[in-house]
C-alpha positions, 0 to 999 in steps of 0.5 A: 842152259838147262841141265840134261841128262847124259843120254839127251844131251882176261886192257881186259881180264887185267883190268877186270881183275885190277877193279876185282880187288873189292873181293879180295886178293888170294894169299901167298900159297906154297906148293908144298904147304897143305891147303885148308879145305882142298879139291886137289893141288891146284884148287881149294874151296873156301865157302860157298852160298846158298843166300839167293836161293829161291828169292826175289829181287824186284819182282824177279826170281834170282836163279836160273843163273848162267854166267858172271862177269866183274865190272868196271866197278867191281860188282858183279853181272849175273846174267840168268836164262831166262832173260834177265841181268842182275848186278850184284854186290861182290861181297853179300852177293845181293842183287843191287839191280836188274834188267831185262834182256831182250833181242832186236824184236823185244824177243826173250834169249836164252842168255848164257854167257856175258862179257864185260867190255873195255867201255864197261858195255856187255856182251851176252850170249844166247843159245838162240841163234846162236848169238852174241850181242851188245847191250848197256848196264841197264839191259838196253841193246847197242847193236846187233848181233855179231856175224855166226857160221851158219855151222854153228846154228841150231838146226835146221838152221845149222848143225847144233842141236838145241841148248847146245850152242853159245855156253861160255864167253871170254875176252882174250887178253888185250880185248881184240880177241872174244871167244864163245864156246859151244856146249856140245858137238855139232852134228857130223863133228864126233861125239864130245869134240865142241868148237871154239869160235873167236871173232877179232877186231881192230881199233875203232872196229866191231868184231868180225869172224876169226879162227876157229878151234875144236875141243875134246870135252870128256865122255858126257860132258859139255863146256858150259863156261871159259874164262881168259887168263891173262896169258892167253890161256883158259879155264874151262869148266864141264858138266854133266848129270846123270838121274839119279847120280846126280852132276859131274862137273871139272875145271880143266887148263887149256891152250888154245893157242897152238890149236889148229884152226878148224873153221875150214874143217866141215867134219871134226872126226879127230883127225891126225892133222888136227891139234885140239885145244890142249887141256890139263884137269884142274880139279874134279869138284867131287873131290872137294870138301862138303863144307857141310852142303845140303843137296836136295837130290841125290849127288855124288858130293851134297856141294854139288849142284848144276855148276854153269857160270864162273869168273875170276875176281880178284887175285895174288902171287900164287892163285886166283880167286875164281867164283862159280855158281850155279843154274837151279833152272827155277827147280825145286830140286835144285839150288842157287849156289855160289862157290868161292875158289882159290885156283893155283895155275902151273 
C-alpha cells in the first residue's frame, strides 16, 4: 500500500524454495564467525538494486511494487498496486513479462500480496475489499474471490480502514493452509494488534474460512508482508514512516501456532486469555550497512526506502536467501529497490 505517515495511518514453500536454486543457495554460515556486511546476528545484506528504478517495460511503469513471489520455474512474480503482474527474471531482475489485473467487473485492485499455487496458478491480494483471488500466469481470473469476515472489510462495510487490509499473503507448508495479514488494526481491536486470517482446504477443494490469529505490531508500525517457512513458522515484515525522518522497517520471527483463535473475539484488547502470535525481532534494517545507498529523501539509513514485499529464494544449511523490495508509490522521492538478504533463523 501506499506509505503514510504515523499519524494517518512455504509441496508448497518447499518446492518453491527447490525451483528457487537459480538464485543461488546461501553458503555455510557459523554462528560465531562475523558476517560481511551484517544487520544484526541473524541477517546480513549482500546487495541491493535500484536497476528498475523509473523504467518501463512494455508501456508499464515498473514500481509501485507490493509483493514477490517464485514460480514454478524459478522466476519471480512481482505484483504492483497498481494493478499490474510483472515476471521477472531471478538474476538481472528484469521484467520478462507483464499482465494486467483485474476483478470480476474488469475493475483495477490494489494487489498487495501474491501466492504461488501448487498448480503454478497465483493467488493475489487487494486491499479492496478486502480479497483474495485466483488467476493464471498471464493475469486471467480463475475464479472468484475467497469468502471475507465481514470484520475484516473496509468500512462501512466493516471495521478496517482504508489501505489497511489484506498486505501480506502466504501458503503454509503442505499448501492447505493460505494466511492473509492485515496492515493495520480494526476499528474496536487496540491499537497496533492486526488480525491474521487463514482459510483451509482439503483434496480437491477451494479454500474456506479457518482460524483466525491476532498480532501485536510495534508502536507505529504496520505488517506489510509474511512469508512461510517450511516449519509452520513466519517472517514477518513491518514498517512505518514518519515525514521528515524517513521509514521504519523490521523483520520479526513469529509462531502462530499456538496463538489463540481470534475469529469469535469481536474486541482484540489484549486480553489475558488471548495468546498472540509469538514474535522474535530478526533485525532492524536501520542497523544495516549503506552499501553506498543514495536516498532521495531524508531517511535514517540512505538503504532505506518503503520496504513492502519480501520472499525467500532460494536457501542452505544455516540461512535463507530472502529478497525484499520496495513500493516508490510512482514518487519522485522514493525508489524501486531491491535487496538481497541472508536471514539465519534460531
Amino acid at each position: 500500500m501506499r506509505s503514510r505517515s504515523l499519524k494517518t495511518r512455504l509441496a508448497t514453500v518447499t518446492a518453491a524454495l527447490a525451483t528457487a536454486a537459480t538464485l543461488g543457495a546461501a553458503g555455510p554460515v557459523h554462528a560465531n564467525a562475523p558476517q560481511p556486511h551484517a544487520c544484526s546476528p541473524a541477517v546480513s545484506i549482500d546487495s541491493f538494486s535500484d536497476a528498475l528504478d523509473k523504467t518501463t517495460y512494455e508501456g508499464t511503469f515498473v514500481g509501485n511494487l507490493s509483493a514477490l513471489a517464485v514460480n514454478r520455474d524459478g522466476s519471480l512474480a512481482a505484483v504492483s498496486d497498481r494493478s499490474a503482474l510483472f515476471t521477472l527474471d531471478p538474476r538481472t531482475l528484469r521484467p520478462t513479462g507483464v499482465a494486467p489485473l483485474a476483478d470480476d467487473k474488469g475493475a483495477e485492485l490494489d494487489s498487495e500480496g501474491v501466492v504461488v499455487d501448487r498448480d503454478g496458478t497465483l493467488l493475489v491480494s487487494s486491499e479492496i475489499g478486502p480479497s483474495v483471488r485466483r488467476y493464471d500466469r498471464e493475469g486471467h481470473l480463475l475464479a472468484d474471490s475467497l469468502p471475507v469476515p465481514d470484520a475484516l472489510r473496509v468500512a462501512p462495510a466493516g471495521r478496517a480502514v482504508t489501505n489497511g487490509t489484506f498486505e501480506g499473503l502466504t501458503l503454509l507448508p503442505g499448501g492447505r493452509t493460505l494466511l492473509a495479514s492485515m496492515e493495520y488494526a480494526l476499528s474496536g481491536d487496540s491499537a497496533g494488534i492486526v488480525r491474521f486470517q487463514t482459510w483451509d482446504r482439503r483434496r480437491g477443494q477451494d479454500f474456506r474460512l479457518s482460524a483466525q490469529y491476532g498480532y501485536r505490531a510495534d508502536s507505529g508500525l504496520g505488517v506489510v508482508e509474511t512469508t512461510a517457512l517450511p516449519d509452520g513458522r513466519l517472517l514477518v515484515l513491518e514498517r512505518g514512516f514518519t515525514s521528515g525522518v524517513g521509514n521504519t522497517v523490521r523483520l520479526y520471527l513469529a509462531d502462530p501456532r499456538r496463538a489463540t483463535d481470534t475469529s469469535g473475539v469481536e474486541n482484540l484488547m489484549g486480553q489475558a486469555d488471548v495468546r498472540l502470535v509469538k514474535k522474535t525481532l530478526l533485525t532492524d534494517l536501520v542497523t544495516c550497512p549503506t552499501l553506498g545507498a543514495t536516498a532521495k529523501q531524508p531517511q535514517p539509513n540512505p538503504l532505506l526506502d518503503n520496504i513492502e514485499g519480501m520472499t525467500i529464494t532460494g536457501h542452505g544449511p544455516d540461512g535463507l536467501r530472502v529478497l525484499l523490495v520496495s513500493d516508490d508509490n510512482q514518487n519522485a522521492a522514493q525508489t524501486t529497490r531491491f535487496y538481497r538478504l541472508n536471514v539465519r533463523l534460531p
